[in-house]
N, C-alpha and C positions, 0 to 999 in steps of 0.2 A: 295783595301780596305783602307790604309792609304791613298791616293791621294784623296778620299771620308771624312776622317776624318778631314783631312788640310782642306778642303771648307767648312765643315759645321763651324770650328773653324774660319775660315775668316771670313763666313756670319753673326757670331755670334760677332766678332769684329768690323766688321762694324753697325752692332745693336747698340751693347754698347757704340759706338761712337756716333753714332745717338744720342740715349737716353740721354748722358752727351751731347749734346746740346741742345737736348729739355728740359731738366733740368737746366742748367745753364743760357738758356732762359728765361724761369721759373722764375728763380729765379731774373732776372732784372724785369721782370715784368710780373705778373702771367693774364695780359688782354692782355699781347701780341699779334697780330692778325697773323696767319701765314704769310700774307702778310708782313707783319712789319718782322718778322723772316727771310722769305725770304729775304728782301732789307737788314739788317743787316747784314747777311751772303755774301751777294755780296758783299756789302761793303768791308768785312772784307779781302775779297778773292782777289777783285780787287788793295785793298789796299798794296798785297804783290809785286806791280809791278808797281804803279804811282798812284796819289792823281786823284781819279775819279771822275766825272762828273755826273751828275743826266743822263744825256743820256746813258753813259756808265751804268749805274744801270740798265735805260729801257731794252737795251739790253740784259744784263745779267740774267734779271730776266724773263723779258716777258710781264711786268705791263705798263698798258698804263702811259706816262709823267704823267698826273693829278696825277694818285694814286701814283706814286713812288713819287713825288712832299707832297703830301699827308702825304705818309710812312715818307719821310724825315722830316717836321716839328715833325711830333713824337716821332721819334727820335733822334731831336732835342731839341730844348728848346723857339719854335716861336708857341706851338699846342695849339686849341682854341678845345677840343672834348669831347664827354660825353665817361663818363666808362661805363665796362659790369653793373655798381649798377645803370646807367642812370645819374648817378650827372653830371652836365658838370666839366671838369677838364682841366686847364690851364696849359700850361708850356713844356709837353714834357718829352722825359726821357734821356734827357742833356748825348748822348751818343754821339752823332754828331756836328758837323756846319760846315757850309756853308760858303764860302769865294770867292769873285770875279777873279776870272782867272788872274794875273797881263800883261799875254800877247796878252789874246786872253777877252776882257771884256762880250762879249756874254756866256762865260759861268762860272759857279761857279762850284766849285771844293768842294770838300767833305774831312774833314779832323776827324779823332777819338778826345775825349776830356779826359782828365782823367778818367774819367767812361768807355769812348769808352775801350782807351788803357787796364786796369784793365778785365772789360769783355773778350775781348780776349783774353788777357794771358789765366785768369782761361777756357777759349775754348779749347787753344792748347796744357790743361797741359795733 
């Protein structure tokens, strides 16, 4: 009976852990596309172990280079894309950038931006 009560309280913890990220997703940007959620959260995850790569992202996520490539300008601050209202909309949501590998110049490394940083925090509180 209690070892039945502990799981439903976990599964119920791990819910509400969910939901405060699909919420504080949300609340960066409420046209967020799962996709873009998904590459965010790699990000975020890969980032507690070394400045990552848009491959390392593929990986992670499962999304072909284009769309993670894609995802990345988005959340970035280089996106040329229409919103859910259909306006085209410029710019990104400057959580991300991109910077050239200094040792290996074939690939660009993924680094959090003040927004990025802040986001997170409010993730892991």
């Amino acid at each position: 009976m209690a070892g039945e009560s502990d799981g439903r309280r976990s599964k119920a913890g791990a819910l509400r852990n969910a939901q405060h990220v699909l919420n504080t997703l949300r609340s960066i940007d409420p046209d967020m596309t799962m996709q873009q959620a998904s590459t965010l959260v790699a990000i975020f995850i890969l980032l507690q172990e070394e400045s990552p790569t848009i491959k390392m992202v593929v990986k992670s996520t499962g999304l072909a280079p284009s769309t993670a490539s894609r995802n990345m300008r988005l959340l970035g601050s280089s996106a040329l894309f229409y919103g859910a209202d259909g306006k085209k909309r410029r710019g990104g949501l400057g959580l991300v950038n991109m910077y050239q590998d200094t040792e290996d110049y074939r690939y660009k490394r993924i680094k959090l931006t003040p927004k990025g940083e802040a986001a997170l925090a409010t993730l892991i509180r």
